[in-house]
C-alpha positions as CSV (number, residue, x, y, z in Angstrom):
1,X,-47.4,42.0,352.8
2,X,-47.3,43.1,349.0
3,X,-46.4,46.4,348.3
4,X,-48.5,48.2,345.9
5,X,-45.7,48.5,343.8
6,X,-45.6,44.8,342.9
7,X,-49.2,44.6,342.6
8,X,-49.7,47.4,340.1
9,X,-47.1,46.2,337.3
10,X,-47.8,47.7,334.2
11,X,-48.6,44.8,331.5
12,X,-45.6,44.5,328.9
13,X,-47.0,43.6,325.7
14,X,-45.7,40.4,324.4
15,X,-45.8,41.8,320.6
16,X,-42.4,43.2,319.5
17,X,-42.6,46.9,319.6
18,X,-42.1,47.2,315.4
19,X,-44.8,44.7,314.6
20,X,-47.2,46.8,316.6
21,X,-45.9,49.9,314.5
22,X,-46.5,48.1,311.3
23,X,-50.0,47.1,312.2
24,X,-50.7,50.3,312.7
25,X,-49.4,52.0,309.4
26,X,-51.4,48.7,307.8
27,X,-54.5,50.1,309.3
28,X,-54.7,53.7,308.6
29,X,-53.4,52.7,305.2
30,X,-57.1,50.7,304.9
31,X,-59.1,53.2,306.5
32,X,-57.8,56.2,304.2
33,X,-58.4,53.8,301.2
34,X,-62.1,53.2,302.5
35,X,-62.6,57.1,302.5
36,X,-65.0,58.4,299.5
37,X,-64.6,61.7,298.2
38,X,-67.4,64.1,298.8
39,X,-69.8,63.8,295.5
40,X,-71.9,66.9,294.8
41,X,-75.2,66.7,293.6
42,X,-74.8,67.5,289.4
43,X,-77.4,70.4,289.1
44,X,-75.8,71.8,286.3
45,X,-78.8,71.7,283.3
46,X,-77.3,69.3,280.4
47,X,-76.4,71.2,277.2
48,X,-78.5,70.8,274.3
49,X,-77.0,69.6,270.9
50,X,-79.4,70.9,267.9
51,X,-79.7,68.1,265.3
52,X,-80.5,69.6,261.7
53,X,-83.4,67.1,260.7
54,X,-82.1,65.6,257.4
55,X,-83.3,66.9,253.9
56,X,-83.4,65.5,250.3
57,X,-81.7,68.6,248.1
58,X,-82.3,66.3,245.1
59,X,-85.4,64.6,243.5
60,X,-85.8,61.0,243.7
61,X,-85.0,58.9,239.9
62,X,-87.6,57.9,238.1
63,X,-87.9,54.1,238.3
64,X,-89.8,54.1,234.5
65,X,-87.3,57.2,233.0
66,X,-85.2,54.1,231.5
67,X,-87.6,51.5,230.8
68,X,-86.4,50.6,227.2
69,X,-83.2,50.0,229.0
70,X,-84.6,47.8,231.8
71,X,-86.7,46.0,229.6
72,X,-83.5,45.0,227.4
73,X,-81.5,44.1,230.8
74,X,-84.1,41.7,231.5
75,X,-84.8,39.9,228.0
76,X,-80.9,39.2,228.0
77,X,-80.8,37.9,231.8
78,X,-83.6,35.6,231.1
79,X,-82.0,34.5,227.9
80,X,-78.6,33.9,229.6
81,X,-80.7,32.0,232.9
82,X,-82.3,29.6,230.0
83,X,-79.3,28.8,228.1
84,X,-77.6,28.0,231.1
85,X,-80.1,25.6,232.6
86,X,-80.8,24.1,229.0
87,X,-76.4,23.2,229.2
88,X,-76.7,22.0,233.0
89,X,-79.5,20.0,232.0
90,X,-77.8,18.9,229.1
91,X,-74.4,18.2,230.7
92,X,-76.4,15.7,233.5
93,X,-77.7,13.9,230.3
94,X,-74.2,13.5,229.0
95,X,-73.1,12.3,232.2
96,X,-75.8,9.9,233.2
97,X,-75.5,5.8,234.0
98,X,-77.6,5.4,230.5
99,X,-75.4,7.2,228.3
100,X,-72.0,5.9,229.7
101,X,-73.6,2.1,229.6
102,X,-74.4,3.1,225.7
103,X,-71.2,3.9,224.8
104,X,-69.6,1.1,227.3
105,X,-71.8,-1.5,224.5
106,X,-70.8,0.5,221.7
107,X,-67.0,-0.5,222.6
108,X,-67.1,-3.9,223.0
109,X,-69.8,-4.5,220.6
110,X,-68.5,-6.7,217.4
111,X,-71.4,-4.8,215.6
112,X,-70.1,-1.5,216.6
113,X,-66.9,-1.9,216.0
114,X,-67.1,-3.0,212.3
115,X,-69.0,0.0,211.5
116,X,-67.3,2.5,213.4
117,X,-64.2,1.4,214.1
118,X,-62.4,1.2,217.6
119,X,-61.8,3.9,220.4
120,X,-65.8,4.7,219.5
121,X,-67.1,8.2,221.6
122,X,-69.0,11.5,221.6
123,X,-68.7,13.0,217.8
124,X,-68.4,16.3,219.5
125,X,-66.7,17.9,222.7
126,X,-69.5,19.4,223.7
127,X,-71.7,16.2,222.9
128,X,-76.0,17.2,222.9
129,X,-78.1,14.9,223.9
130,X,-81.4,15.3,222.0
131,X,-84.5,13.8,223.3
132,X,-85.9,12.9,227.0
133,X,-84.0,11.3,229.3
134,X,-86.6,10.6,232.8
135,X,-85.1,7.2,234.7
136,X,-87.9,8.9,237.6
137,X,-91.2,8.8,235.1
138,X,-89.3,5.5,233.1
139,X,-88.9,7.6,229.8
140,X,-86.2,7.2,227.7
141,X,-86.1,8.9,223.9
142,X,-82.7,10.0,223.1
143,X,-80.3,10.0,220.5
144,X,-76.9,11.5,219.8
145,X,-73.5,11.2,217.7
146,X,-70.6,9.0,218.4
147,X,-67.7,8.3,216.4
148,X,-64.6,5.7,216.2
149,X,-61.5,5.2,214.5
150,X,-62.9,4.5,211.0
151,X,-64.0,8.7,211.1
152,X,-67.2,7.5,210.8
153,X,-70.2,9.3,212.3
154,X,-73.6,7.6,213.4
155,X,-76.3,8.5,215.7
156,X,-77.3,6.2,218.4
157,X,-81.2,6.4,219.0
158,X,-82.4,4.7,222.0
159,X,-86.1,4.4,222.9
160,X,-87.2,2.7,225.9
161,X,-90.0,2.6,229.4
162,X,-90.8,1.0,232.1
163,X,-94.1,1.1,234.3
164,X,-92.9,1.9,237.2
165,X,-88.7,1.6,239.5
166,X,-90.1,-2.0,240.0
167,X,-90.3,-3.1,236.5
168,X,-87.0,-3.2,234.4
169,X,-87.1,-1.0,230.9
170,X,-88.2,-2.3,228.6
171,X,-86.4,-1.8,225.0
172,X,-88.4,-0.7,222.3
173,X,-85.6,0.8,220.0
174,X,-81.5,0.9,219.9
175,X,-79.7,1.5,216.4
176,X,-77.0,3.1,215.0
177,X,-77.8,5.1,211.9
178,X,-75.3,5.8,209.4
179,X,-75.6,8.4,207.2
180,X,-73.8,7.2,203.5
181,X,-74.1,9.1,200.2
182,X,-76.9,7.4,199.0
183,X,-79.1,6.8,202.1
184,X,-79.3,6.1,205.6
185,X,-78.6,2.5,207.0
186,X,-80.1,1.6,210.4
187,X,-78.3,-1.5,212.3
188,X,-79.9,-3.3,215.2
189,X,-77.4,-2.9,217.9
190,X,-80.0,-5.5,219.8
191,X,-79.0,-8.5,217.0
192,X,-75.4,-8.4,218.3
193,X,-74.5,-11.5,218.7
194,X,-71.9,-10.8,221.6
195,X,-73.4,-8.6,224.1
196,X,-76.9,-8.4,224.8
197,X,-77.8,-4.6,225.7
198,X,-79.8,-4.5,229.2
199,X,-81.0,-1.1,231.5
């Protein structure tokens, strides 16, 4: 028979003894993290911060104290807006396809070039443009001054329409004025008998 000795063994544990050890330390570790500390109830009354409501110590300006002044400010701001659209709209004249095709004529035009010379251009720096120039209503009425070698100046007028972007323009008018001492000598810059002038 069995003796109760070798019946009741104790049961070794098959874990090392300083794994156990550490898995114990592990776990109180967690469980003392997971532990809140007590919150109390806040039943304390919130303070109060008194706000001064804001004041004017000063009167407001008078909008019409200076109206002399104002009204001078605003004559010379809408002098200074109309000159400056008057130059933008006359720089985009000076710079347009019609002008530049004028003065591309005027250069290789045997007409041109005996009364002006060569190297013909703008008279001025700042050439103006008089007149209309409306490729979108088929209006053209301009004239302005050019110049060449010879130091002669002349206006070029050019007068032209069309009836509508189908139709090509239609020339009604392109000289070159001279002014001399005596009087004024128009030349028909369409009787060239080089280069025919088109739009």
């Amino acid at each position: 028979m069995l003796s109760l000795k070798s019946t009741f063994r104790p049961i070794k544990s098959c874990l090392p003894h300083k794994l156990i050890t550490t898995r114990l330390i592990h776990t109180s570790l967690t469980q003392s993290r997971d532990i809140k500390p007590n919150t109390t109830p806040n039943n304390e009354k919130q303070k109060v911060v008194y706000k001064p409501p804001i004041t004017i110590e000063r009167k407001l300006p008078d909008p019409f104290k200076k109206r002399d002044q104002n009204r001078r400010y605003f004559i010379v701001y809408a002098i200074a807006i109309t000159l400056s659209c008057i130059f933008i709209f006359n720089y985009e004249k000076s710079s347009s396809p019609i002008v530049n095709s004028i003065l591309y004529f005027l250069r290789r035009s045997q007409l041109g070039n005996e009364v002006l010379g060569s190297n013909i251009e703008f008279a001025n720096n700042w050439p103006w443009i008089w007149g209309k120039l409306n490729t979108v209503q088929g209006i053209i009425d301009i004239k302005f001054k050019v110049k060449g070698s010879n130091n002669q100046i002349g206006w070029i007028k050019l007068n032209a329409t069309r009836q509508s972007k189908m139709h090509p323009f239609e020339i009604h008018k392109f000289i070159l004025e001279i002014d001399t001492n005596d009087s004024k000598v128009e030349y028909n810059l369409m009787d060239d008998p080089e280069f025919e002038f088109d739009l």
